[in-house]
Structures are given as structure tokens and as C-alpha cells.
C-alpha positions in Angstrom: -66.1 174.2 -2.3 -68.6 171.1 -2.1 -67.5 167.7 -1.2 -68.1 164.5 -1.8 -67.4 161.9 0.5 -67.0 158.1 -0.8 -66.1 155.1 1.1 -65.9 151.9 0.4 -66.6 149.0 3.4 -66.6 145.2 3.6 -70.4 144.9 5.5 -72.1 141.3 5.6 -69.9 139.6 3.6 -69.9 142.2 0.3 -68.2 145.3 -0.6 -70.5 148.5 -0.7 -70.1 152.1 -1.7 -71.2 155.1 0.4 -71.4 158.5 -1.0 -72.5 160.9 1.6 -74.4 158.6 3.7 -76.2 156.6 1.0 -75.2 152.9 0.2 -74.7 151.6 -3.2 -73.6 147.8 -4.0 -73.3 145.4 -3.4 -69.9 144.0 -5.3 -68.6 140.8 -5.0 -65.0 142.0 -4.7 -63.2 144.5 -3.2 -61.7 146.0 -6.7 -64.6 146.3 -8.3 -66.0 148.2 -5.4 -62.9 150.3 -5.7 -63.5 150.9 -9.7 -67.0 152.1 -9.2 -65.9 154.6 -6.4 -63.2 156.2 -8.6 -65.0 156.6 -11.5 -67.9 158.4 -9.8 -65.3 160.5 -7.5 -63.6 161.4 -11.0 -67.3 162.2 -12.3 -67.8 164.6 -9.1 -64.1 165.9 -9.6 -64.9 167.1 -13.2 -68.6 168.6 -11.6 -66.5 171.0 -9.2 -66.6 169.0 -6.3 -64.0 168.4 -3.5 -63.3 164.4 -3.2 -62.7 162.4 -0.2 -62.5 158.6 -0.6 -61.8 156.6 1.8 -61.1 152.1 2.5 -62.4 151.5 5.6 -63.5 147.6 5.8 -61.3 144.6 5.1 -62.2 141.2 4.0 -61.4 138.2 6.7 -59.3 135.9 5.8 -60.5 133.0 4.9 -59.4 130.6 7.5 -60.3 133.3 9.7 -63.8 133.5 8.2 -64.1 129.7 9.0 -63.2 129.8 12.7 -65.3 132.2 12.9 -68.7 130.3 11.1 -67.7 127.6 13.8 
């Protein structure tokens, strides 16, 4: 069976979508970034495709974000 591989990542300050090594995005929060994926995994379900998706970045936490500016 052929797979398709999605992630979704926090990188430089927005959230992107990889699909086998391509990056689309960028979306200004994580859910959204999250929508997007599952729709198009659900599209490559329905094609006869094998789905992997997977969370891998996190956004800081604000204060944290601050120390870190300073």
C-alpha cells in the first residue's frame, strides 16, 4: 500500500504542513494547521493511501518566548 506521511511542526514562529518532504503553510495557529492536515490525509485515505500524521513542534510559551527575545 502507498503512504502518505503528514506532519505538522511549529518552525520560525508559524505552523507548517509537510507531506512527504514538501512544506505547505504557513498557519497562524496550531489548529488550523491541524485542520488542513486531516482534511488532506482524509482526501489520501479515500485515494487508497496508507496515512501517517504526526505533531512534532510545539509553540513556546509565551513568557518563555520573551526570555528568550532577551
Amino acid at each position: 500500500m502507498r503512504q502518505a506521511a503528514y506532519t505538522v511542526d511549529f518552525i520560525d514562529g508559524t505552523w507548517k504542513i509537510g507531506v512527504n518532504g514538501k512544506t505547505f503553510g504557513p498557519y497562524s495557529t496550531r489548529e488550523t494547521a491541524m485542520a488542513a492536515a486531516v482534511k488532506a490525509a482524509r482526501k489520501a485515505e479515500e485515494q487508497g493511501y496508507e496515512v501517517v500524521l504526526k505533531v512534532l513542534g510545539e509553540e513556546a510559551p509565551a513568557d518563555e518566548a520573551d526570555r528568550n527575545a532577551a
